[in-house]
FILUMVEX-956650 format. One record per residue (C-alpha): residue in one letter; x, y, z. Coordinates in steps of 0.001 Angstrom, whole numbers, padded with zeros to 6 digits, always signed. Example, Ala and Ser with C-alpha at 12.3 -4.5 7.8 and 13.67 -1.06 7.14 Angstrom:
<recs>
a+012300-004500+007800s+013670-001060+007140
</recs>
This chain:
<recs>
x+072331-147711-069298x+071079-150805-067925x+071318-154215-069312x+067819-155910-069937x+068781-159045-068663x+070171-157595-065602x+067725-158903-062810x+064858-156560-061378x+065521-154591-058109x+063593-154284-055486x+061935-150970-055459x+062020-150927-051855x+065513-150659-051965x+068259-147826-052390x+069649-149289-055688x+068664-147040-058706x+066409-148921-061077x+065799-148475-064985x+063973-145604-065764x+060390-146187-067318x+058819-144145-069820x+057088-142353-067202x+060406-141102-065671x+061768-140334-069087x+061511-136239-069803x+058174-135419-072177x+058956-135001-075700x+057965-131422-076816x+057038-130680-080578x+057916-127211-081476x+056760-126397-085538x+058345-128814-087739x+061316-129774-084785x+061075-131696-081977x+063233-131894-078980x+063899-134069-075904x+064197-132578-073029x+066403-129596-073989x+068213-131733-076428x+069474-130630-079975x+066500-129936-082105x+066192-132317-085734x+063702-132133-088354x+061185-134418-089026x+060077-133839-092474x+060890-136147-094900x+060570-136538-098539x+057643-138041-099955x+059913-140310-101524x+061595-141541-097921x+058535-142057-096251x+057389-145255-096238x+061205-146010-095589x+061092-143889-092339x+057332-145881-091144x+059253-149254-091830x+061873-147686-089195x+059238-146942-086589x+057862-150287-087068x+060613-152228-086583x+062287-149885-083693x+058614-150723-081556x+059120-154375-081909x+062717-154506-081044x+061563-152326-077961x+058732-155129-077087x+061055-157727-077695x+063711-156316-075650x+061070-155662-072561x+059904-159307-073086x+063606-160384-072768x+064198-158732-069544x+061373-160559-067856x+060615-163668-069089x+064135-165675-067422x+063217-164221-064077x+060337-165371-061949x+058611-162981-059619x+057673-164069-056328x+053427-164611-055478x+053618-161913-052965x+055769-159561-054675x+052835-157290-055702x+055489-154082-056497x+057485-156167-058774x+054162-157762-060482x+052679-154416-061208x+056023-152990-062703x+056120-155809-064998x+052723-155796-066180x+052780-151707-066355x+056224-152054-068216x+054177-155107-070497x+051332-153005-070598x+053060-149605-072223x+055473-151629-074614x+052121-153189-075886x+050561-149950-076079x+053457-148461-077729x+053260-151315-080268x+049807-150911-081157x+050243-147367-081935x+052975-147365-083719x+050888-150282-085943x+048019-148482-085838x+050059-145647-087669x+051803-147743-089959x+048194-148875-091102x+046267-145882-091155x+048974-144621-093475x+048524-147488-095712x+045064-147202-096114x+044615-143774-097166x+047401-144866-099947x+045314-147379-100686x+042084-145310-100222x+043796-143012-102622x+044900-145199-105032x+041201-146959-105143x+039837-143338-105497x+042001-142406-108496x+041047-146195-109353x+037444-145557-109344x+037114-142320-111021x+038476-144124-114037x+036200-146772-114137x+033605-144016-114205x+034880-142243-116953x+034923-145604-118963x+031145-145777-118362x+030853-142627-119149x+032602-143318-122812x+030550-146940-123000x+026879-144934-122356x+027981-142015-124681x+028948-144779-127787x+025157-146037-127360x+023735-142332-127644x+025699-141905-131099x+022991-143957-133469x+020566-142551-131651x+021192-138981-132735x+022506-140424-136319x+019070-141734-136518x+017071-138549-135627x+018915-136688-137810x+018175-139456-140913x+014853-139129-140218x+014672-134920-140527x+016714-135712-143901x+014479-138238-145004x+011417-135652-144622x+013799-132781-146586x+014052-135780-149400x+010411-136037-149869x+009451-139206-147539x+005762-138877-146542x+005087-139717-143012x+004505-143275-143549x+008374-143996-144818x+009188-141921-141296x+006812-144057-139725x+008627-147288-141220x+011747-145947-140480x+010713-145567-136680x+010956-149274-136482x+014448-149358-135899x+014449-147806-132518x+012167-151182-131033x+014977-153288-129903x+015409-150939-126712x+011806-151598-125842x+012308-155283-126698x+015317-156248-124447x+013708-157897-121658x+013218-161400-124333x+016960-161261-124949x+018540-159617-121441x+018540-163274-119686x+020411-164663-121826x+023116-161962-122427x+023128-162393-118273x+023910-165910-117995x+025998-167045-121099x+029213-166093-121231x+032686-167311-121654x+034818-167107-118153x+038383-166170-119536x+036590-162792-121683x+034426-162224-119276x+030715-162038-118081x+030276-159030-119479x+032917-158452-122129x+031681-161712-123863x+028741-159455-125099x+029932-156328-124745x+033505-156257-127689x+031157-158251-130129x+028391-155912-130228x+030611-152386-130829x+033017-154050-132652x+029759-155455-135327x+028421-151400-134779x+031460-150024-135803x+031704-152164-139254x+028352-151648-139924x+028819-147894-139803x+032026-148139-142279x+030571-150434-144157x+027258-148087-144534x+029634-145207-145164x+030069-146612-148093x+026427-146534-149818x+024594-144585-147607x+024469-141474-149964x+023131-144336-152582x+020540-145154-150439x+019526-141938-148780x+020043-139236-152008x+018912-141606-154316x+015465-139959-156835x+013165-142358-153622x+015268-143194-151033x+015217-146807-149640x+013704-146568-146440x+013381-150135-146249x+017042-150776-146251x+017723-147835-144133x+015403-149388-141584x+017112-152482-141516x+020875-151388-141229x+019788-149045-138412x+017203-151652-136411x+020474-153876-137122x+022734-150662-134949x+019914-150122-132292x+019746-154136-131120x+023372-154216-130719x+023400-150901-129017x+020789-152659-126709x+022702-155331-126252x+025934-153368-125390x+023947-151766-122973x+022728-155150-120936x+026239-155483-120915x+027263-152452-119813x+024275-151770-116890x+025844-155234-115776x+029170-154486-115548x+028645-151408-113799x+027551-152939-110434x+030846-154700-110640x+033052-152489-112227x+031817-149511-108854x+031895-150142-104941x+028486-150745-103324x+028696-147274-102384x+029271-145781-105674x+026854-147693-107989x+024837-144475-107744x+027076-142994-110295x+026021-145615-113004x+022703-144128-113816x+024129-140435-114083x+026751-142081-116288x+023540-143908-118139x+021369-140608-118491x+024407-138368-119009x+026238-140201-121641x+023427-141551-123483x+022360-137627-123918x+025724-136550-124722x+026091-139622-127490x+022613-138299-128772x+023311-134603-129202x+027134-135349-130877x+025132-137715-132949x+022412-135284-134201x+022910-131699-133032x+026674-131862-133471x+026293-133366-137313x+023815-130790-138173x+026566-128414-137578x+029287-129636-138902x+027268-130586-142402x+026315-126740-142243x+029719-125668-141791x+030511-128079-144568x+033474-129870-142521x+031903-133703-142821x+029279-135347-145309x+026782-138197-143954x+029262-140581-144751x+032498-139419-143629x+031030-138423-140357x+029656-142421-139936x+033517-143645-141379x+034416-141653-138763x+031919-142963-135614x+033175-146763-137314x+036310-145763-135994x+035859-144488-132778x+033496-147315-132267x+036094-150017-132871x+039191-147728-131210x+036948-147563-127945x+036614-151586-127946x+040156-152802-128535x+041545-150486-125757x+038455-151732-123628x+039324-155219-124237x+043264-155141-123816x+043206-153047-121301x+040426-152832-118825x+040512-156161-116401x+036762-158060-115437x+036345-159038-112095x+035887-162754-111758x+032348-163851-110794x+032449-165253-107295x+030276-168706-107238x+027569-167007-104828x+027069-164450-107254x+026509-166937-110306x+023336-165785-112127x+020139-167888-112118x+019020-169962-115033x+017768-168649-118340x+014340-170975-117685x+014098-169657-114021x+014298-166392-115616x+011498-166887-118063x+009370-168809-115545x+009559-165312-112705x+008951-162941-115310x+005503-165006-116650x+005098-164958-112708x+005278-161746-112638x+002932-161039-115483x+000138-163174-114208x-000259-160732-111126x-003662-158673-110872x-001762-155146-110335x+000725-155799-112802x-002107-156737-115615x-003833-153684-114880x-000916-151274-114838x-000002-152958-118091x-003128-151406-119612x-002795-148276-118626x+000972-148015-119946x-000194-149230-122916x-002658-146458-123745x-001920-142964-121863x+000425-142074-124522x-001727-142280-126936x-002890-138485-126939x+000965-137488-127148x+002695-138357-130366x+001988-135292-132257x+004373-133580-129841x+006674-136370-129169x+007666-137100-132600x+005631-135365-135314x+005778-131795-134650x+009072-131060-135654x+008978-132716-139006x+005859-130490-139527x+007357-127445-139167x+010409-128384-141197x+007796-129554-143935x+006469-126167-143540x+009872-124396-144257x+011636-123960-140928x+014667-125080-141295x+016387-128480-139785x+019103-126878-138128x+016927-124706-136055x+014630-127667-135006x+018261-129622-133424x+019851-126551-131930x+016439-125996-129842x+016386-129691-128831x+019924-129765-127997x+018872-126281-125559x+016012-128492-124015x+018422-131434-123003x+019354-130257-119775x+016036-129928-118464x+015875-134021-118233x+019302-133394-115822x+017717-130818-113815x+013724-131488-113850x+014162-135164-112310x+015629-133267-109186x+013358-131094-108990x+010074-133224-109118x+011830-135618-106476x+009827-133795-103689x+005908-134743-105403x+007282-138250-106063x+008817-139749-102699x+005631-140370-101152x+002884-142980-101368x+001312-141638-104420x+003928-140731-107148x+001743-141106-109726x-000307-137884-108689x+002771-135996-110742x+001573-137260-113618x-001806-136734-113373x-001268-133378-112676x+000271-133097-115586x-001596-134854-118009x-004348-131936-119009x-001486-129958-119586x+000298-132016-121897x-002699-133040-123605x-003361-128958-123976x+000427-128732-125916x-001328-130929-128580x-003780-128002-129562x-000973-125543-128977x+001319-127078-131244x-001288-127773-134020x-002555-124209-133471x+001253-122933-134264x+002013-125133-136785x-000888-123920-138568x-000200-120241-138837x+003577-121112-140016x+004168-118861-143426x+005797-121563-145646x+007988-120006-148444x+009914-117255-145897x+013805-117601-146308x+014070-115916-142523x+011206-116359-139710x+010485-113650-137506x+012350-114376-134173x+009225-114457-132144x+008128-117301-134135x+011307-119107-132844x+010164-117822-129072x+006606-119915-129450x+008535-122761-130585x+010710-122718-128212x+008399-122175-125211x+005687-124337-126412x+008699-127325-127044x+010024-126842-123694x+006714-126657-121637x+005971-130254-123506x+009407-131615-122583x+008903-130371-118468x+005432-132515-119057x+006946-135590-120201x+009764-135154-117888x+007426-134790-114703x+005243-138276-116400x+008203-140089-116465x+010072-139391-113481x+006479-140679-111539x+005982-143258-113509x+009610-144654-112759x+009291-143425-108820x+006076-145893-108496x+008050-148699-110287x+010837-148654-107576x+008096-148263-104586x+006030-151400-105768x+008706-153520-107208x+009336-156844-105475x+013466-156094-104186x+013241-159943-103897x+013525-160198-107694x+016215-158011-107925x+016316-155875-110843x+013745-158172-112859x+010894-156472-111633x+011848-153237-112751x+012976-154275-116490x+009788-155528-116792x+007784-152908-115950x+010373-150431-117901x+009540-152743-120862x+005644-152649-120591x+006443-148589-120550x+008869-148547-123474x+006496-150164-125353x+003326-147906-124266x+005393-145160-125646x+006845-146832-129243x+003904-147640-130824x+001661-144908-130901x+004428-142680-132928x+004558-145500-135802x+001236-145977-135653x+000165-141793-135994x+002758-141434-139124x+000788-144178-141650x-002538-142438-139735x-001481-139128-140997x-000396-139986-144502x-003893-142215-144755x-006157-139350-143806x-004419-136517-145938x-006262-135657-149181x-004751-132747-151292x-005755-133554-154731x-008426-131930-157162x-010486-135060-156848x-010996-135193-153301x-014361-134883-151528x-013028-132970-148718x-009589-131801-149045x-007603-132166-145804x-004587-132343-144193x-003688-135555-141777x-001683-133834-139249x-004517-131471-137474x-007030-134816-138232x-005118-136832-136045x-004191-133794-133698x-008219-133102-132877x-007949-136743-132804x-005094-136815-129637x-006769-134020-128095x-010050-136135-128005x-008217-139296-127104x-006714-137544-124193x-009840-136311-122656x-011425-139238-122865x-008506-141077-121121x-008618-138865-118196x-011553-139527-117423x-011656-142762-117604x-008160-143320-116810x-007238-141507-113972x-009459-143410-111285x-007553-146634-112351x-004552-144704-111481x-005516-143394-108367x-007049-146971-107445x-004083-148723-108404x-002203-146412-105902x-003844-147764-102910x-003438-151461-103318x-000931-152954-101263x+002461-153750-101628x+001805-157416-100802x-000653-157374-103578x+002578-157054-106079x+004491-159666-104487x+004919-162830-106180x+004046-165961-103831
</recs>
């Protein structure tokens, strides 16, 4: 071997110089050996456990070979004309450099799918978090569906259902309360857990604590719907609240290129929460396994298990300065902007009032046929059958609402819904009440006539929320969209509260009445009416407000 410091000679000459890589014999790989030039073979496969040891090696062996190449030249100056000498120094330079960057390059690229795999691993757990945070929210949602089909068994008329369908408002209601759960918050819990522990820790006392008299309340001789109302309206605004918190976090907690899991984790868990929460009580009360207040004891504790290990052991990302969130008055002031717009105004009204023909089916049918004898059970295993049709339908009506004019879905879909009214009334009519088993067929109509109304409403929704995103200012951020979602939350709450005390007030069964009649089918031939009428008026304004410009939603 030759020294490196030994002095370069000429190549000209008959003295031997060092052999270059070039000269060296080519190293051949044969399976899991490798050889040099006939040499004795030696494996190359290394335990998991010794590889980062052997990339260190192979690191630090390229170095000390650029090193050593940089020692050999740099005491020994090469003559201007010496053009042999110049070009085997820069091509011995050039493949020591090479040689360096590849064996770097390596080092990294194997660090970075560790690290890609670790962040992958990383990531699918802060998904599966969501996914628990979305489901909690769903839980009072199906506990309150299923009070209100036990409230009807107990003998409430419509108007203590309709009262008790005051405590799902807070979701509609959010927007007045959403800037400020955005912009206060204490920096060492963090932005989001500031809001967040609170509100399921307060849920999951209430629900002990209303473990403890609900049966009092509920299976009393008249059951207090008043103070039913309250304790749940008291479980749905800190369920909203959690869930400020939680959409939030989400576009923190994710990549940029995996917030797109968030809303599956919104519409999946929320609909899992829901069905364990009134499908999956229903059936454990039949199999007689939990009461109405062991089963809330027992979402108390998962509620405030869920938080603690949340809090203690899930870390916030710090908020970055640039990131910092706007004002709560700058808020207020965008969102009255907003409001003041000409399209916006108009599309207010019409969110406001083409729900109108629709609560029969949305909310009043079912506790119809269970006043007519069907039983409750029944009524939640069907709904729970027709849940995945919101997974699958949105898919499917992506194709009608990518274009210009997503709102066309709806319309198309509006006689038809308005149709179901009649259908429903027309089958709820002809139910035999007194039959301890209903023919099977009867379950079929049900069934069919239930799901065609959910596609409906599925198809109207999935436009409606495909025209927010194509007119909404992405200036604002997400303020434009909570605002519109609000004006449609709130098209769709109030007709359902307002239909229940309607149907009580124009039911008259007693020997003294004039007319003797029954509310539901009044107000039905009512919605049916309603509906027509809206079409025809309505749908114009929809197609009109189609055309207008994009500029025309802008705020200036």
């Amino acid at each position: 071997r030759f020294s490196p410091d030994a002095p370069l000679p000429n190549p000209n000459s008959d003295i031997p110089r060092p052999p270059l890589a070039a000269d060296r014999p080519e190293r051949k790989r044969l399976g899991g050996w490798r050889c040099r030039g006939g040499g004795p073979p030696r494996a190359t496969a290394l335990p998991k456990l010794f590889q980062p040891l052997a990339r260190l090696r192979r690191l630090l062996a390229t170095y000390a070979k650029v090193l050593a190449a940089d020692g050999g030249m740099a005491p020994h100056a090469v003559a201007p004309g010496d053009t042999d000498l110049e070009a085997d120094e820069s091509g011995l330079r050039h493949r020591a450099e090479v040689k360096l960057h590849k064996g770097s390059a390596a080092v990294d690229s194997d660090d970075n799918e560790d690290l890609k795999a670790a962040d992958s691993w990383a990531e699918w757990g802060d998904i599966g978090i969501l996914m628990v945070l979305y489901t909690l929210q769903g839980l009072p949602m199906g506990l309150s569906a299923a009070l209100t089909m036990i409230l009807k068994e107990r003998g409430a008329s419509f108007s203590d259902v309709g009262t008790f369908s005051l405590n799902s408002w807070p979701f509609s209601l959010k927007l007045f309360w959403a800037p400020l759960v955005d912009t206060v918050y204490f920096r060492r819990i963090g932005r989001r857990k500031t809001w967040l522990v609170p509100a399921q820790l307060l849920i999951g006392l209430v629900m002990m604590m209303m473990s403890t008299c609900v049966d009092s309340l509920l299976y009393a001789e008249k059951p207090d719907v008043v103070t039913l109302t309250a304790l749940f309206f008291l479980l749905y605004l800190m369920c909203a609240t959690q869930d400020i918190a939680v959409d939030g976090w989400a576009l923190t907690m994710l990549r940029p290129e995996s917030v797109g899991w968030a809303a599956t984790c919104n519409a999946a868990g929320q609909t899992l929460g829901a069905a364990f929460g009134f499908t999956g009580y229903m059936m454990l009360e039949q199999l007689k396994l939990v009461t109405l207040a062991s089963f809330m004891f027992i979402l108390g504790i998962v509620f405030i298990t869920v938080t603690v290990l949340v809090a203690l052991l899930k870390t916030e990302k710090p908020v970055p300065p640039e990131d910092e969130p706007d004002g709560i008055v700058t808020t207020y002031r965008l969102m009255l902007s907003m409001a003041k717009l000409r399209p916006v105004q108009v599309l207010m009204v019409v969110l406001a009032t083409w729900k109108m023909a629709f609560p029969i089916t949305d909310a009043i049918a079912p506790l119809k046929f269970q006043e007519n004898g069907v039983p409750k059970e029944y009524l939640a295993y069907m709904t729970s059958l027709l849940m995945p049709m919101s997974i699958v339908l949105p898919v499917i009506a992506a194709r009608w609402t990518s274009g210009k004019a997503p709102l066309d879905l709806a319309l198309w879909w509006y006689p038809v819904r308005v149709a179901l009214v009649g259908a429903t009334a027309v089958l709820a009519y002809h139910t035999q009440s007194g039959l301890e088993h209903f023919p099977h067929v009867f379950y079929l109509l049900i069934f069919l006539v239930s799901a065609a109304t959910s596609a409906a409403s599925q198809f109207m929704f999935v436009s409606q929320m495909a025209f927010f995103a194509r007119v909404s200012d992405p200036a604002l951020g997400g303020t434009y969209m909570t605002l519109l979602n609000t004006l449609a939350n709130l098209g769709g709450m109030w007709p359902p509260t307002v239909t229940f005390f309607l149907v009580d007030g124009l039911t008259c069964k007693e020997p003294d009445c004039r007319m003797q009649s029954d509310g539901f089918y009044v107000v039905a031939t009512l919605c049916m009416v309603i509906g027509a009428g809206w079409y025809t008026l309505g749908a114009p304004v929809v197609r009109r407000v189609q055309t207008w410009k994009l500029e025309d939603w802008r705020v200036r």
